[in-house]
C-alpha positions in Angstrom: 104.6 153.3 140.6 104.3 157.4 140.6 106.6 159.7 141.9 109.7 161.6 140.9 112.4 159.9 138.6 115.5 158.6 140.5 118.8 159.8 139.9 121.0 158.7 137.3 123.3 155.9 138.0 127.3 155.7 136.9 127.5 152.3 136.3 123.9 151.1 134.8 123.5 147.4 134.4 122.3 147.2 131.0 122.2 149.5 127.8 118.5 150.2 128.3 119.0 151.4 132.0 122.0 153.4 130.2 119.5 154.9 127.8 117.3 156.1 130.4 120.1 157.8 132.5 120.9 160.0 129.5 117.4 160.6 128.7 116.6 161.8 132.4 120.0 163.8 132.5 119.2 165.7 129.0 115.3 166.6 130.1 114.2 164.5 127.6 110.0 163.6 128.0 110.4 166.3 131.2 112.4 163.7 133.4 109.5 161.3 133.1 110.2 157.6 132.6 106.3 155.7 131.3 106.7 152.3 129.9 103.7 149.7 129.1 103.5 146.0 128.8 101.2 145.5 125.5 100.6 141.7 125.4 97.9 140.5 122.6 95.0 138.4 124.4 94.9 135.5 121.8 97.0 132.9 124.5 98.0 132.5 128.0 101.3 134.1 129.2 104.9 132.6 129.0 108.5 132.3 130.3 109.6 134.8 127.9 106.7 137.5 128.6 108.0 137.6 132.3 111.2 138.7 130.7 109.5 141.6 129.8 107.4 142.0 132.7 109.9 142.1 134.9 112.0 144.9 132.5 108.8 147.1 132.0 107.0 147.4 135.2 111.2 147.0 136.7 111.7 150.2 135.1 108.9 151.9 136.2 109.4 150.8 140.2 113.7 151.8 139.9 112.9 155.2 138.2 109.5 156.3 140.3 107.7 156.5 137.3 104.8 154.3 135.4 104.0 151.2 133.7 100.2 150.6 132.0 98.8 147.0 131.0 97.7 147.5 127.3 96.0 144.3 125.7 96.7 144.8 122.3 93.2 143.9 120.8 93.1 144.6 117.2 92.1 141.0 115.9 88.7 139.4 117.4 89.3 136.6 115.6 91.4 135.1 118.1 91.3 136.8 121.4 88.9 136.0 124.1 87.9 137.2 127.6 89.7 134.4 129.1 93.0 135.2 128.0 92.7 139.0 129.0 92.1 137.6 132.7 94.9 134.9 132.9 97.4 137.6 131.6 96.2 139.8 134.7 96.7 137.0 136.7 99.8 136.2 136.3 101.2 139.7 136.2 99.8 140.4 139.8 101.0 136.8 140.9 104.5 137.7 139.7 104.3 140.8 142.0 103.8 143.6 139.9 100.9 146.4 139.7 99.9 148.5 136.5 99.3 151.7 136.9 96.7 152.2 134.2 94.8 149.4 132.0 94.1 150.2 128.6 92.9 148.2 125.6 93.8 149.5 122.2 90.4 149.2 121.4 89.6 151.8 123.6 90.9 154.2 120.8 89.8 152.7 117.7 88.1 155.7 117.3 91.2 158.4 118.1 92.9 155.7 115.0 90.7 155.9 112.5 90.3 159.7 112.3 94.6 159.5 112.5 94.2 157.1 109.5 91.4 159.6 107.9 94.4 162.4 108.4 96.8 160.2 106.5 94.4 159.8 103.5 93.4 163.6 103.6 97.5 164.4 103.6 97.7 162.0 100.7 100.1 159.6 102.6 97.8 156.7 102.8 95.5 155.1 100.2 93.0 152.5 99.5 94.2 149.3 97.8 91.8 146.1 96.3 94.8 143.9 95.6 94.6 140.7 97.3 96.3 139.0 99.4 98.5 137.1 97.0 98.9 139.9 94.7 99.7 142.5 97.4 102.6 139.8 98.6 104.1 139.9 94.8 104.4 143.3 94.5 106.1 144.0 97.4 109.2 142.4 95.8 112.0 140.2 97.6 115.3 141.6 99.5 117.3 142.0 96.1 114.5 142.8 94.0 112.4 146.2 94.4 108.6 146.2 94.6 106.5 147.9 92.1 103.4 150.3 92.7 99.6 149.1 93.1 98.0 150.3 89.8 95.5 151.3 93.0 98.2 153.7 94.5 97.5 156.9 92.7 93.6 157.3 93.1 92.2 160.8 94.4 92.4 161.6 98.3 88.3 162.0 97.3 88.3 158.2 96.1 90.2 157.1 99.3 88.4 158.9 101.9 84.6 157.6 100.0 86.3 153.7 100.3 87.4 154.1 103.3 84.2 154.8 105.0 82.6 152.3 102.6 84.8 149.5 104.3 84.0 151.1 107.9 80.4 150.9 107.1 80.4 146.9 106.1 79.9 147.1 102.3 82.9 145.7 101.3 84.1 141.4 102.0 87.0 140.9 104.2 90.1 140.9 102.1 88.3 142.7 99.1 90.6 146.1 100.2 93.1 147.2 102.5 94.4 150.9 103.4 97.9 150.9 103.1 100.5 153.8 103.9 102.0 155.5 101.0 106.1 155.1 101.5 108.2 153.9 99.3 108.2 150.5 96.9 111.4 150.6 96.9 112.6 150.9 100.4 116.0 149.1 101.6 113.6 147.5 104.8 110.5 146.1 103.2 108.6 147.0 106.2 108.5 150.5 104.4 106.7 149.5 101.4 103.5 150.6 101.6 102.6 148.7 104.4 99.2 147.6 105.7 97.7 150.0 108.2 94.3 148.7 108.6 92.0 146.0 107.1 88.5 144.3 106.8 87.6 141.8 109.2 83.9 140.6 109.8 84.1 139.1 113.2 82.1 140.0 116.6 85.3 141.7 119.1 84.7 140.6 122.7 85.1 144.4 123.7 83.3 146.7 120.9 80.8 143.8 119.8 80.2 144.5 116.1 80.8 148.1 116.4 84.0 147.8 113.9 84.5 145.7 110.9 87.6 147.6 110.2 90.6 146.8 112.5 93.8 148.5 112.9 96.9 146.2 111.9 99.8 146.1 114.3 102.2 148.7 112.9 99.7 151.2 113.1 98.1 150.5 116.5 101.3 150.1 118.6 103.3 153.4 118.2 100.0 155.7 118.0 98.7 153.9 121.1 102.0 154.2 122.4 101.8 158.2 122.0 98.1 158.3 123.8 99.4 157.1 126.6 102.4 159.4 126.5 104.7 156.6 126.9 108.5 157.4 127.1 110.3 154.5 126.5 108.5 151.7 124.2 110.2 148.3 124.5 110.3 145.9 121.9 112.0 142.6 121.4 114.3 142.6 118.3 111.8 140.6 116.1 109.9 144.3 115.6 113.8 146.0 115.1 113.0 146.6 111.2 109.3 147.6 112.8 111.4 151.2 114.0 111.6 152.9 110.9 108.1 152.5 110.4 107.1 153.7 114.3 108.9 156.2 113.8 107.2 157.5 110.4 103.9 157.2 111.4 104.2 159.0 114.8 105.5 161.7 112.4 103.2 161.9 109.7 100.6 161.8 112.0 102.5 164.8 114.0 102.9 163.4 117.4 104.8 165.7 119.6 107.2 164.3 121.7 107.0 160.9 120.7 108.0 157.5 122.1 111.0 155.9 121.2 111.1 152.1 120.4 113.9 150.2 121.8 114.7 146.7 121.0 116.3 144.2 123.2 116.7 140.2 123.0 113.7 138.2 123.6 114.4 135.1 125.9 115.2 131.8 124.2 115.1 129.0 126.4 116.5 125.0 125.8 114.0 122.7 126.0 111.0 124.7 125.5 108.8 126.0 122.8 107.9 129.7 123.5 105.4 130.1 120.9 101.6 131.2 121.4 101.0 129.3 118.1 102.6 126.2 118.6 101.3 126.0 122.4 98.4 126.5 121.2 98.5 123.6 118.7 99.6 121.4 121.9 96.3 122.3 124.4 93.7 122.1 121.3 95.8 118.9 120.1 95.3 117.2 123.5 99.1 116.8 123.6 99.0 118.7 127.4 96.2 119.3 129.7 95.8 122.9 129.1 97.5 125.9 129.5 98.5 125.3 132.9 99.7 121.5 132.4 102.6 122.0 134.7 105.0 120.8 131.9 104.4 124.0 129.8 106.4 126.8 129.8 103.2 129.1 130.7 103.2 130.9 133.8 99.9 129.3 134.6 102.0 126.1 134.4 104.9 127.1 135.8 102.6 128.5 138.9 101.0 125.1 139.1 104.0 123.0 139.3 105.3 124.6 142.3 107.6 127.5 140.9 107.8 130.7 143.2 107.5 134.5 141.3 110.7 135.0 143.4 112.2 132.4 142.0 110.8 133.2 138.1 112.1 137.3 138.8 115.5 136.3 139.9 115.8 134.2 137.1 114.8 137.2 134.4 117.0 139.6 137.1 119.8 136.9 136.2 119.3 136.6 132.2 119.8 140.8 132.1 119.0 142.8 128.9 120.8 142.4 126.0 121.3 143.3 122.4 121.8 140.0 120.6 119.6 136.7 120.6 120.9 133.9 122.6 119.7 130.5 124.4 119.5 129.8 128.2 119.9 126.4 129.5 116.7 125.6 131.1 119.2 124.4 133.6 119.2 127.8 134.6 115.9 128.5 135.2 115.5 125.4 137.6 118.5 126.1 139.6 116.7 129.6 140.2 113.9 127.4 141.5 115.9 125.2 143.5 118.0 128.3 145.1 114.5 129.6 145.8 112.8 126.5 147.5 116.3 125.7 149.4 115.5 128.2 152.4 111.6 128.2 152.3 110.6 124.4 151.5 110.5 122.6 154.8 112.1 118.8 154.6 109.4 115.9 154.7 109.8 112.0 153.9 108.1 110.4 151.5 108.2 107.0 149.8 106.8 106.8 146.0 107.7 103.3 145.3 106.9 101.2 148.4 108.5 98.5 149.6 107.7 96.5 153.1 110.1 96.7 155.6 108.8 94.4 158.7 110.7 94.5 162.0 111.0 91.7 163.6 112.4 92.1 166.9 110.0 95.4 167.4 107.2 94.6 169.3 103.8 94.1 167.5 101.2 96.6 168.3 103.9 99.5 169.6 104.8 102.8 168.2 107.1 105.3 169.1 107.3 109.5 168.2 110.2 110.6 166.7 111.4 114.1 166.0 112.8 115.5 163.0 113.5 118.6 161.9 111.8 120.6 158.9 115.2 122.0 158.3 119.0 121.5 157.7 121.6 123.0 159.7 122.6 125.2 157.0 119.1 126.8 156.6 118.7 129.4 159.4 115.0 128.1 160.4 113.7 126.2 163.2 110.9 123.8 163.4 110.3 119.9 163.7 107.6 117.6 163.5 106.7 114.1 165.3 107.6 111.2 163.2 105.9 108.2 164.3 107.4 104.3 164.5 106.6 101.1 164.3 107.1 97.6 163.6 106.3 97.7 159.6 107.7 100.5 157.6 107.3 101.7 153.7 111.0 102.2 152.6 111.5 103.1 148.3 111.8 100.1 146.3 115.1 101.7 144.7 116.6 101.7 148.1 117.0 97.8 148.6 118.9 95.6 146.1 119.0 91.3 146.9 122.1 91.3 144.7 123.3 94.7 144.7 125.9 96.1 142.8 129.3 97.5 143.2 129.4 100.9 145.0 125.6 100.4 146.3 125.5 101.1 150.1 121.8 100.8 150.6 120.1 98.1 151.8 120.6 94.6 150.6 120.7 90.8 152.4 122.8 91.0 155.5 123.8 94.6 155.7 123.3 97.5 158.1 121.7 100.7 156.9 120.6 103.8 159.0 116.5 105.0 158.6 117.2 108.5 159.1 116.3 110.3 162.0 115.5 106.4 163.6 117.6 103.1 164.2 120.3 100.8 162.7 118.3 98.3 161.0 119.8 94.8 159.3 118.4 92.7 156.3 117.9 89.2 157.7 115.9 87.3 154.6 113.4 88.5 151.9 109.8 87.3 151.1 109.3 86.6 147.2 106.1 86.3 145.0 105.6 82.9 144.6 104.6 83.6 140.7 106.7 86.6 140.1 110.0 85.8 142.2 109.5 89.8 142.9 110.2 90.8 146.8 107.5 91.7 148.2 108.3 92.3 151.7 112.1 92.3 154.1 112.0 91.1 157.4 115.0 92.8 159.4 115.7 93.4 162.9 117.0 97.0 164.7 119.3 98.2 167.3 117.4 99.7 169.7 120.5 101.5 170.7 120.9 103.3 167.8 118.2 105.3 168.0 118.7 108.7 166.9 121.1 107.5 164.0 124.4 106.8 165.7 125.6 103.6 167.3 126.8 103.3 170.8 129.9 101.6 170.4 131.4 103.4 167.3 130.3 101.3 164.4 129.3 103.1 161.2 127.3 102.4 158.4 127.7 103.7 154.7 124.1 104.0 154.3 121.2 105.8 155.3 118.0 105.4 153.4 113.9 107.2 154.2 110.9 105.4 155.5 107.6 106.0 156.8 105.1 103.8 159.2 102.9 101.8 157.3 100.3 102.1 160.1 100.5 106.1 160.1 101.9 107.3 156.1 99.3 109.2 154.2 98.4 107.8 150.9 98.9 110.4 147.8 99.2 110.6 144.1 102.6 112.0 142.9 102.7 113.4 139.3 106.9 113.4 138.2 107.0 116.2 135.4 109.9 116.3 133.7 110.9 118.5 130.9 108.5 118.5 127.4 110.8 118.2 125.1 113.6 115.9 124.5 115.3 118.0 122.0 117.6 121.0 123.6 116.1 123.1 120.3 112.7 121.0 119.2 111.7 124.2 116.9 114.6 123.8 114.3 114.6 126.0 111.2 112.2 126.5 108.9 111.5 123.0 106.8 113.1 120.9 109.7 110.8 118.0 111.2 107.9 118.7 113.0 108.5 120.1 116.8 105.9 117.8 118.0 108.4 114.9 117.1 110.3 115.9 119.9 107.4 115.5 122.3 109.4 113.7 125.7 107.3 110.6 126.2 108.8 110.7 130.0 107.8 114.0 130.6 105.0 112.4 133.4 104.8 109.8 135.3 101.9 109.5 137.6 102.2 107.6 140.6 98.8 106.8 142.0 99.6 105.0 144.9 102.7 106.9 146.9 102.9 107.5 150.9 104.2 110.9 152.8 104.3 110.8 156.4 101.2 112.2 158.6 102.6 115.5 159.2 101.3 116.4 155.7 97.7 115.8 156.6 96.8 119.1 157.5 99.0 120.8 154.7 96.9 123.6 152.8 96.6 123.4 148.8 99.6 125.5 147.5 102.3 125.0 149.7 105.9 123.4 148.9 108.1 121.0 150.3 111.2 118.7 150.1 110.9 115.3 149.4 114.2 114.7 151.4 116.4 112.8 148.3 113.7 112.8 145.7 113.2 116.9 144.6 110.9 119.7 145.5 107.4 119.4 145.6 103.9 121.7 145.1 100.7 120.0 147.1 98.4 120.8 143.6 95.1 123.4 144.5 93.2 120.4 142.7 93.7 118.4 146.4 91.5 120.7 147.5 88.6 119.5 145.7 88.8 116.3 146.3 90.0 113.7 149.8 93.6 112.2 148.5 96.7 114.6 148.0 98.4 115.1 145.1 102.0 116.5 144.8 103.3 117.8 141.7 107.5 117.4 141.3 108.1 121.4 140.6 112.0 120.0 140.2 114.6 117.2 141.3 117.3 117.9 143.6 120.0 118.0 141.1 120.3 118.1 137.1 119.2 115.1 136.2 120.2 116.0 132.5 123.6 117.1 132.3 124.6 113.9 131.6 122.2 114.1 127.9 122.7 117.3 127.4 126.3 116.7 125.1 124.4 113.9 122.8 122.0 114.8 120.3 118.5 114.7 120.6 116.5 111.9 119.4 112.9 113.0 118.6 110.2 110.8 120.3 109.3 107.5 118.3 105.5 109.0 119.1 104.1 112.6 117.4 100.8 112.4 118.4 98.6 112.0 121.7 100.0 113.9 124.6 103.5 114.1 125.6 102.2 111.1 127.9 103.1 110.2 131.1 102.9 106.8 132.3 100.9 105.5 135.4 102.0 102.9 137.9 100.6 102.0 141.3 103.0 102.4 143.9 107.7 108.3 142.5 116.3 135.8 145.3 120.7 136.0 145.6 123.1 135.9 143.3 123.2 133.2 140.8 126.2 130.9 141.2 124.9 127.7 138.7 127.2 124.6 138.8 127.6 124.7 134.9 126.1 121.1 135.1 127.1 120.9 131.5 131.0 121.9 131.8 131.4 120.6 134.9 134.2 118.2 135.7 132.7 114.4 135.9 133.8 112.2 138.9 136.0 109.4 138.7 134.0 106.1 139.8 135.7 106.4 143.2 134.3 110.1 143.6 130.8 108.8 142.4 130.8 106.5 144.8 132.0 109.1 147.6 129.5 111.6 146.2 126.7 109.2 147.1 128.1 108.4 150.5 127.9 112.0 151.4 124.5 112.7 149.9 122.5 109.6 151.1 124.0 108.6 154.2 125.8 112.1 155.7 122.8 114.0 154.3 124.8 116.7 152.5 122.8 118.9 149.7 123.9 117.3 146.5 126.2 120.6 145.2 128.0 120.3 148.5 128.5 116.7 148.0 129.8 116.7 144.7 132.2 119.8 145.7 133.9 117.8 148.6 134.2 114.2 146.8 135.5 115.4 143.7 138.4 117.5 146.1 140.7 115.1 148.0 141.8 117.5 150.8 137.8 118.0 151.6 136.9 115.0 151.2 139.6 113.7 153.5 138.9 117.0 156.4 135.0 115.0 156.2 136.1 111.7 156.6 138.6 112.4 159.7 135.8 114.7 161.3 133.2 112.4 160.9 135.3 109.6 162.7 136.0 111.9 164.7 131.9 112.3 165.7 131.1 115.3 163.5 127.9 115.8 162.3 128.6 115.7 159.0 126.4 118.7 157.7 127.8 121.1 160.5 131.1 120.1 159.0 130.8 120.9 155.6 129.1 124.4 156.6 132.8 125.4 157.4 134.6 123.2 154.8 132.3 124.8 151.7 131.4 128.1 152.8 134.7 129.0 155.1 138.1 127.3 153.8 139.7 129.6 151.3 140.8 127.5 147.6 144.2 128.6 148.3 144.4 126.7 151.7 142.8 123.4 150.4 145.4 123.7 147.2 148.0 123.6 149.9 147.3 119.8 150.5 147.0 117.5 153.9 150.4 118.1 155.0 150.6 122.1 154.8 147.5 122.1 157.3 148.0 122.9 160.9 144.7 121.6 161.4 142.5 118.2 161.0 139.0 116.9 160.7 139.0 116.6 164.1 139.6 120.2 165.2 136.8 121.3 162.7 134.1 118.4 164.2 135.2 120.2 167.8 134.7 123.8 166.3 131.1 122.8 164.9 130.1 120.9 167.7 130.9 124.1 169.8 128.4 126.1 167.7 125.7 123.1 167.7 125.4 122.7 171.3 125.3 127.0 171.5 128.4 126.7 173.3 130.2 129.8 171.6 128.6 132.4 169.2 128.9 132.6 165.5 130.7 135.0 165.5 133.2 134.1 168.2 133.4 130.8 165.9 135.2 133.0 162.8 137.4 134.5 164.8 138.8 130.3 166.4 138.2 129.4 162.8 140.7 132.3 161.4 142.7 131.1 164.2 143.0 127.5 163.2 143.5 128.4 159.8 147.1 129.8 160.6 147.9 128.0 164.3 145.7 124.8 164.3 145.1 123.7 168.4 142.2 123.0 170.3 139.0 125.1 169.5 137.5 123.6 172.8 140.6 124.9 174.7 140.9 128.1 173.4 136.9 128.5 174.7 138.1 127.2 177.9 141.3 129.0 178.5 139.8 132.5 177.6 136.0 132.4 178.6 134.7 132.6 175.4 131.7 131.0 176.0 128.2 132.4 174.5 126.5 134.5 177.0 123.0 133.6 177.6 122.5 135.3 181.1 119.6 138.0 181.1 121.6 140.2 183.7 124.7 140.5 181.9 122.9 140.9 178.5 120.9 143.3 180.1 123.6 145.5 181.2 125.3 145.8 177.7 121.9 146.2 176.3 121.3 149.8 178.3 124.8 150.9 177.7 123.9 150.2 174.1 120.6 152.1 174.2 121.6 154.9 176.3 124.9 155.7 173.3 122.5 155.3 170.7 119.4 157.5 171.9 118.6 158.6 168.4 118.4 155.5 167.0 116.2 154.5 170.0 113.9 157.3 169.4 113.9 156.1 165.6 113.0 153.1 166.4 110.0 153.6 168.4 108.4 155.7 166.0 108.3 153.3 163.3 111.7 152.3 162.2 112.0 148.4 163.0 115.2 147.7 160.8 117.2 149.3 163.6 116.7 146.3 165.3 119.6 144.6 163.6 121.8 147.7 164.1 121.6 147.1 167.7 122.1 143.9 168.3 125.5 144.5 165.9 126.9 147.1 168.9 125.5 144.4 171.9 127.7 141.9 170.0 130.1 144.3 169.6 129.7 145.4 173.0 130.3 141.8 174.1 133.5 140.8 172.2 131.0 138.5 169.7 130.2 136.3 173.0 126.5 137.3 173.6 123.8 135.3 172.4 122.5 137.1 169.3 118.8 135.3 169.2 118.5 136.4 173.1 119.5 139.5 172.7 117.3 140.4 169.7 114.1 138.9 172.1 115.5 141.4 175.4 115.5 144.5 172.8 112.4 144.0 171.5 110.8 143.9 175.4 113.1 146.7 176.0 112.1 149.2 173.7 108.5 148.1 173.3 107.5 147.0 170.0 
């Protein structure tokens, strides 16, 4: 983080980015641009300190200049070596680097011979009120303090009890030094205030070296200045804090000082963002520590699966502002979610099991399967073998002997698909003799189905997971949920206690689950999705011992936008953990779906919405976009009967068809379901290129027709022959010799320049993943 200062911008994104362009155009601090991050080491790190993180050490990577790590250790009593390293920790796991670490201890010295200076200028003074005393005179808003009858004595006085204190004669509390200001001052941080006081406790740092420690006020803007920072950012809790920064630095006659900015801390739902009060949850036993993936620490947030990409594009997405507001938590798990869509690779797994026997498969026989780690949408390949047999784990939640009205899963007599396998049917159910409970299904399958689709046209509305019993890996799941149940559990000062909003479904430990046995050689740390369940983080802690253990980083969809309007009930429980219960076999731009606001499905939708999630596989936004409109939702149906895949479908229906042509209705179309299943089925089977497939889609948008016949009646097949892609690759290269050149020497990102001008080249029809493999043999890196 060193170098020259950018240029200015014209349009900054916030006013603190504005600040710095006018500082940088006017000279001011010499162009230089030096911020700090200055957390206190009495707790682990939080939501809300990445906030600042990310500003800080944002600042100092956008403008080439610096940001230091400054642990802000002016009270042993409660900071520790433990803290100090976690806070590192997390900072270089979120991605950022200091470019100096400092500890304000390391110039306790430079502050007391400032404070000595203050005394000698008669601007600071010693004072043997007490606590209570000191806190009377200061006065109230409306009411003006009045002068310690200890303010006046000699500079001589001062300076001898000064030293006094700093040599240990003196109990803590029995004087303070205070600065000499004004009693009378509008912001009561400018009465007198406390600049340094006695404290008889062993620092993890200096040892005993000090029994006199610097209070915040004075520490911060004088540290501040030793480190020459520029731009010292503050959240607006320390706002009345600036008048006093700004005195000391120039009583003390700091040249070119710092200037304290405020800006709005983060505030989010759910969540207590409070050192103090998480600290009352770990030494209360109310979480597991400071990692317990339910808090909101980054230590917790780490071990529950979250991503730092995920955690900066969140903070990028919150922005800097002047004025205290809450985010939805909402927010921050979408940012999760958006994250984990494109980089956690699709598993099964069954939480509650169930027995599934199949009766017509023979006994002793397995079969390999093959799914894929990823959807269509998700530009990633990779699959895995996904073995068969004649017993099968299948969720509890997924079979109902009576089952309600709009419930297409399985039940007595009905037909389901087991993705990625066979048609299977319920034939009868096997009950505990003492419970009545089912313990097992016996079914039959359709060998002809396998694959998911039924020779001779029949559907079914439901498609649920499975594993083999013989082959699924058993694991403990942990379901973490949020903490609290309240959207604001610290209410104002007098309210009930926040504990009483503990959630007491925040866990839920599963200690018997199954995943399938591709997972049996995944490392500690990595993520997946639990296809229709959520996201999931394979804890470190598997490493140290034989069984897995997957922690729920978040579910697939909002599970509480449905609670969010009513008011929070606090938890019948306020002590003991926020406990989970155990049973023995559950970065681009930020476009949220406003779970809150959003409009709620009729039943009918509901019941589409679920058809398209469960049994067409569609993401959950998707499938809640196209069953709540009737003109999409109506385009799926027809190209599904038409033999669409479903999800290559709604690629084109989401992403593609303008508002304004689906607010046209049906009958203004010049186009059907089916023409769009013939489109994507073109680009599935690589028959025609991407983008030869935007330019038949922009067609059938304003003509309709045949996308297949348009291929055929003008060649517009994908090229995949070497010898014609060869040829427009040297024409290519031979126009473009600088590039080439650049290329060579180091300059890799041309890569995607050229294959733009082979596709050019080619009217869109070349092979784009073949031609990026012949350039890369062609020019030799």
């Amino acid at each position: 983080m060193s170098g020259s200062p950018k240029s200015t911008r014209s349009e900054p994104r916030d006013f603190i980015r504005a600040m710095i362009d006018r500082d940088l155009a006017s000279g001011k601090h010499q162009g230089r641009v030096a911020t700090r991050f200055p957390p206190e080491p009495n707790g682990y790190l939080h939501i809300g300190h990445a906030k600042s993180i990310c500003l800080n050490f944002g600042l100092a990577e956008e403008y080439g200049g610096t940001c230091n790590l400054r642990f802000d250790d002016t009270n042993p009593a409660t900071e520790n070596p433990e803290y100090a390293q976690s806070i590192q920790d997390d900072i270089r796991w979120l991605g950022f680097r200091w470019n100096h670490l400092h500890y304000t201890s390391d110039y306790f010295g430079q502050l007391h011979r400032w404070a000595v200076e203050l005394i000698q200028k008669g601007k600071a003074y010693v004072d043997s009120l007490n606590e209570e005393e000191i806190r009377e005179y200061r006065g109230t808003v409306t009411l003006a303090g009045r002068n310690s009858p200890y303010r006046d004595r000699s500079v001589e006085e001062n300076l001898d009890l000064f030293e006094r204190m700093k040599a240990g004669e003196f109990a803590d509390g029995a004087h303070v030094l205070r600065a000499k200001i004004d009693m009378a001052a509008a912001n009561m941080k400018m009465r007198d205030p406390l600049l340094y006081r006695i404290r008889h406790a062993h620092h993890y740092r200096t040892g005993d070296s000090w029994c006199i420690y610097p209070m915040y006020d004075f520490a911060h803007g004088q540290s501040d200045a030793i480190e020459r920072i520029t731009h010292s950012l503050c959240t607006l809790e320390f706002e009345n804090n600036r008048e006093l920064y700004d005195w000391l630095t120039e009583a003390i006659g700091i040249e070119d000082p710092p200037k304290q900015t405020e800006f709005a801390r983060l505030n989010l739902s759910y969540t207590v963002l409070s050192k103090r009060k998480m600290l009352e949850l770990v030494e209360g036993g109310h979480v597991d520590g400071w990692d317990d993936p339910r808090m909101a620490t980054l230590s917790g947030l780490r071990r529950r699966g979250y991503t730092p990409a995920a955690i900066r594009a969140f903070c990028d997405q919150v922005g800097v502002a002047k004025a205290n507001s809450v985010v939805d938590l909402a927010q921050l798990e979408h940012a999760i979610r958006d994250d984990l869509n494109t980089e956690a690779p699709r598993v099964l797994a069954v939480l509650r099991p169930l027995k599934v026997v199949i009766e017509n498969y023979p006994e002793g026989q397995s079969e390999e399967l093959v799914a894929p780690y990823w959807p269509h949408d998700v530009p990633k390949e990779g699959s895995r073998p996904l073995p068969f047999s004649r017993e099968l784990w299948i969720d509890r939640d997924d079979f109902s002997e009576q089952p309600p009205k709009g419930f297409f899963r399985l039940a007595p007599d009905r037909e389901v698909r087991l993705r990625y396998a066979y048609f299977i049917r319920c034939q009868r159910v096997i009950k505990d003799e003492t419970t009545g409970e089912v313990v097992e299904v016996r079914c039959t399958y359709d060998p002809a189905t396998r694959g998911g689709a039924a020779p001779d046209g029949r559907k079914v509305k439901g498609t649920i997971h499975w594993l083999s019993a013989a082959h699924a890996l058993s694991a403990e799941v942990r379901l973490y949920d949020r903490l609290f149940s309240a959207e604001n559990p610290s209410p104002a000062k007098g309210g009930p206690d926040f504990k009483q909003f503990l959630n007491s479904d925040s866990l839920e430990v599963i200690e018997q689950a199954w995943v399938e046995p591709s997972l049996a050689s995944a490392e500690p740390g990595s993520r997946f999705q639990f296809e229709r369940l959520g996201y999931f983080y394979l804890d470190p802690a598997s490493a140290e011992g034989n069984s897995k253990v997957f922690n729920r980083t978040v579910t697939l969809r909002d599970s509480w936008a449905k609670k969010r309007p009513q008011a929070a009930k606090p938890a019948q429980q306020a002590t003991g953990k926020a406990t989970g219960r155990k049973r023995g076999g559950q970065p681009r731009p930020f476009q949220p779906a406003a779970p809150a606001t959003e409009r709620p499905l009729s039943a009918e939708q509901e019941v589409a919405f679920e058809r398209y999630r469960d049994e067409y596989g569609l993401a959950a936004s998707d499938a809640r976009l196209i069953a709540a409109e009737p003109v999409l939702s109506e385009l799926l149906r027809q190209a599904a009967d038409a033999g669409g895949r479903p999800t290559s479908v709604t690629r084109w229906l989401v992403h593609e068809l303008p508002p304004a042509v689906r607010e046209q209705g049906l009958d203004a179309l010049p186009f059907g379901g089916a023409e769009i299943a013939e489109l994507a089925a073109l680009v599935d089977e690589a028959t025609i290129s991407g983008p030869v497939a935007k330019k038949l889609f922009t067609e059938l948008l304003k003509t309709g027709g045949s996308p297949l016949q348009k291929v055929e009646e003008r060649g517009l097949q994908q090229v995949t022959d070497s010898n014609a892609l060869s040829s427009w690759i040297e024409a290519v290269l031979t126009d473009h010799g600088e590039q080439v050149a650049a290329y060579r020497a180091g300059k890799e990102s041309l890569l995607g320049f050229f294959v733009g001008k082979v596709m050019a080249q080619s009217h869109g029809k070349a092979d784009p993943k073949q031609v990026g493999e012949l350039l890369r043999d062609r020019l030799g890196r």
